[in-house]
Biotite code that builds the C-alpha atoms (Angstrom):
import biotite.structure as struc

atoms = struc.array([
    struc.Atom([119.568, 136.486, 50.273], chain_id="A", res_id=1, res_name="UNK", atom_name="CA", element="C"),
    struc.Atom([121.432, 136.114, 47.207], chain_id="A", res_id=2, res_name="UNK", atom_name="CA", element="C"),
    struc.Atom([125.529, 136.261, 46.866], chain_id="A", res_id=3, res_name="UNK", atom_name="CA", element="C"),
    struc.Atom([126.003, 140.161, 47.022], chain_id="A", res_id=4, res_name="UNK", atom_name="CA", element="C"),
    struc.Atom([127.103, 140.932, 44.028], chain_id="A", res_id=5, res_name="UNK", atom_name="CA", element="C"),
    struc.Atom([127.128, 144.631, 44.079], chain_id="A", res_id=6, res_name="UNK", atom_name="CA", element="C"),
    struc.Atom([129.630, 144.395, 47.020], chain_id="A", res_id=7, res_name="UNK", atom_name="CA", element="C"),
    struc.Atom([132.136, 142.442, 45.499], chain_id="A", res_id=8, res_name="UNK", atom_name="CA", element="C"),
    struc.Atom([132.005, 144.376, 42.307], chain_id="A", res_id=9, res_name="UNK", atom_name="CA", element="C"),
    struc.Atom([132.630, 147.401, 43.829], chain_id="A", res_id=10, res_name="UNK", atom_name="CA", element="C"),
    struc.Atom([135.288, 145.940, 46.050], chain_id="A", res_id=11, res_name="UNK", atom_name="CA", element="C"),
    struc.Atom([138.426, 147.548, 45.665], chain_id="A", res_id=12, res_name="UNK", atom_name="CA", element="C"),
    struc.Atom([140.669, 145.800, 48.424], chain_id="A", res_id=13, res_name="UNK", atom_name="CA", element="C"),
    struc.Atom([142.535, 141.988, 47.617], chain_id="A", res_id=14, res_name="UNK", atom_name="CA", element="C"),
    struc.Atom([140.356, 139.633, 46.558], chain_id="A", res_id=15, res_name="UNK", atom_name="CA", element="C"),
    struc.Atom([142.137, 136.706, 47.747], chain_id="A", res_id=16, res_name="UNK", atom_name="CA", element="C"),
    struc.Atom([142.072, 138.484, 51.279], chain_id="A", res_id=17, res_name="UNK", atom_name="CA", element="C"),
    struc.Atom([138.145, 138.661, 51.043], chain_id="A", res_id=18, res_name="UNK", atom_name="CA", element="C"),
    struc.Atom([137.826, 135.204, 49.456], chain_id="A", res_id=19, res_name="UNK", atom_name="CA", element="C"),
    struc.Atom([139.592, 133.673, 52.276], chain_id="A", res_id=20, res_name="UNK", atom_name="CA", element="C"),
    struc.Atom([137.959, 135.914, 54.649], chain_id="A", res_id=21, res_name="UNK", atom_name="CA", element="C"),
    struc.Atom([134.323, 134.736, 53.524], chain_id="A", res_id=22, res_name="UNK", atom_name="CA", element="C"),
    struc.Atom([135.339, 130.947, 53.166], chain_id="A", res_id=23, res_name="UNK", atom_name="CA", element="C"),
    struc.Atom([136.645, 130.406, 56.728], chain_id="A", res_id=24, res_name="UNK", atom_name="CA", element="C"),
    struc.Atom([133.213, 132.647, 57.943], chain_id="A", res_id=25, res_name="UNK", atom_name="CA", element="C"),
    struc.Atom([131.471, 129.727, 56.027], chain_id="A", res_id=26, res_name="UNK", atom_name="CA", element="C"),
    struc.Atom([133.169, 127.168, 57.786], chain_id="A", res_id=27, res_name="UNK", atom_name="CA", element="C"),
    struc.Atom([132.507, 128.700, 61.207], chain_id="A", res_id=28, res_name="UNK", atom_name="CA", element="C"),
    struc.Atom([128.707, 129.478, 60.513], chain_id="A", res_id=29, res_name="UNK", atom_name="CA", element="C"),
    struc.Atom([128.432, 125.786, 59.635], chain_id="A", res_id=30, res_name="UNK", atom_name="CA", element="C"),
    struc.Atom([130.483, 124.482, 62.390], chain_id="A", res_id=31, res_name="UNK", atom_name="CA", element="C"),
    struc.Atom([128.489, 126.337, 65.283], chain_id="A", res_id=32, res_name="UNK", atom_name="CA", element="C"),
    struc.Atom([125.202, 125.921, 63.596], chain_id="A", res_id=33, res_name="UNK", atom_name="CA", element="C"),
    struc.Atom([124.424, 129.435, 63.397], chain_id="A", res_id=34, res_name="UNK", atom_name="CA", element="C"),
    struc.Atom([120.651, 129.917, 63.718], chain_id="A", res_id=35, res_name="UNK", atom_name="CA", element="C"),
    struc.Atom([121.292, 133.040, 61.026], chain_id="A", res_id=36, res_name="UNK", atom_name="CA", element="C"),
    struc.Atom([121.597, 130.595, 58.367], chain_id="A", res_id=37, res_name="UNK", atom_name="CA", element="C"),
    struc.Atom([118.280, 128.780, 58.647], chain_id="A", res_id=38, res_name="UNK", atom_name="CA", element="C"),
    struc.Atom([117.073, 132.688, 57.928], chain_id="A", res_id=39, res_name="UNK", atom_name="CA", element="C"),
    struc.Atom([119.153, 133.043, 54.752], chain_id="A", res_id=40, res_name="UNK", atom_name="CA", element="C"),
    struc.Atom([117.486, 129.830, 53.511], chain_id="A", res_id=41, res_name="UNK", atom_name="CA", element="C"),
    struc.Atom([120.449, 127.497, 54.234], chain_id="A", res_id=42, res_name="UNK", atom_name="CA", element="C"),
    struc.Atom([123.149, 129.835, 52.199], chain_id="A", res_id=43, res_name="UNK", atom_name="CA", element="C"),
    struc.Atom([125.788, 129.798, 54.234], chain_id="A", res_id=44, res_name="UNK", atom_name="CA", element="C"),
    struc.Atom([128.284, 131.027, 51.981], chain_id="A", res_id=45, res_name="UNK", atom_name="CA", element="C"),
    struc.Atom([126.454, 134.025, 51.053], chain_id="A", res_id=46, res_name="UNK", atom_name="CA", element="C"),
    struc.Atom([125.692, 134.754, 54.418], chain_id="A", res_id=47, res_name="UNK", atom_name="CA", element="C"),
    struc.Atom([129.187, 134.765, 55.744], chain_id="A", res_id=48, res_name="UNK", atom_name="CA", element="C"),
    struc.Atom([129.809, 136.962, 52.583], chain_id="A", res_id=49, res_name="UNK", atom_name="CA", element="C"),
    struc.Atom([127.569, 139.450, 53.823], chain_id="A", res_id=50, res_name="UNK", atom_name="CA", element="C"),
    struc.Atom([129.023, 139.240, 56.818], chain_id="A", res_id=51, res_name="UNK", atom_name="CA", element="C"),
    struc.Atom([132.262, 140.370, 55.588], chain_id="A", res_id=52, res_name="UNK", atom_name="CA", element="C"),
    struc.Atom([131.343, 142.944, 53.566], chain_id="A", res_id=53, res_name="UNK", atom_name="CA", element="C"),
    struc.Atom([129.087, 144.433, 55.701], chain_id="A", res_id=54, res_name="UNK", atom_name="CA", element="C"),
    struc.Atom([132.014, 144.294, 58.302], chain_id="A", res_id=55, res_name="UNK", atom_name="CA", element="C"),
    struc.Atom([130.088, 142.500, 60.526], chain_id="A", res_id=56, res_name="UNK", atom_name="CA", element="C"),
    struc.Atom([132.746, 140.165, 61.285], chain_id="A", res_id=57, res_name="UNK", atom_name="CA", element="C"),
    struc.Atom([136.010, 141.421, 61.558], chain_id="A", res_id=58, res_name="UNK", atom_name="CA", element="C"),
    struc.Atom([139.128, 139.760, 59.513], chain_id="A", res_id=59, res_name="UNK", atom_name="CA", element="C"),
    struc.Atom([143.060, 139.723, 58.879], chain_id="A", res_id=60, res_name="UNK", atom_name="CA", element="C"),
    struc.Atom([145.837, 136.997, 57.086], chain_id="A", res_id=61, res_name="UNK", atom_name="CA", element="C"),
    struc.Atom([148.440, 136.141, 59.221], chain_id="A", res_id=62, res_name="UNK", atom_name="CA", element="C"),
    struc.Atom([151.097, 136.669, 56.985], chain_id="A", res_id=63, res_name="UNK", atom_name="CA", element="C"),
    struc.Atom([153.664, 134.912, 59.418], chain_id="A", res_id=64, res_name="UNK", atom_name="CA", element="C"),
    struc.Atom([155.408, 132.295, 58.238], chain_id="A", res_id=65, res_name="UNK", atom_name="CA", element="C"),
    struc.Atom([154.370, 128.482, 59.380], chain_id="A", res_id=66, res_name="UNK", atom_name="CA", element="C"),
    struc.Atom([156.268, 126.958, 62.216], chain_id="A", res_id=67, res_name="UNK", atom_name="CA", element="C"),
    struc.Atom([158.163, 123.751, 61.420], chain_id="A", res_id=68, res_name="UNK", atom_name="CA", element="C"),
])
């Protein structure tokens, strides 16, 4: 599977929200080893993309500030 393109063109929410989202998907697929990825060819990023557009995964920013 390819990066889908369509989905993010058509896209009409914040992009940083759904740039984040898919990044930190990434991260987790890699971390646990997903066996999903292996089927995608090793494309982990556009995997987790898919995952988020498809709303698959579920996401939200935690817009509270940082504790010090």
């Amino acid at each position: 599977m390819i990066f889908p393109l369509e989905e993010l063109i058509e896209y009409n929410g914040n992009m940083y929200e759904i740039t984040s989202a898919a990044s930190r998907r990434s991260y987790q697929l890699s971390m646990i080893r997903d066996p999903e990825i292996e089927d995608n060819d090793g494309k982990v990023v556009s995997l987790a993309a898919r995952q988020v557009f498809q709303k698959e995964v579920e996401f939200r920013l935690d817009h509270s500030a940082p504790e010090e």
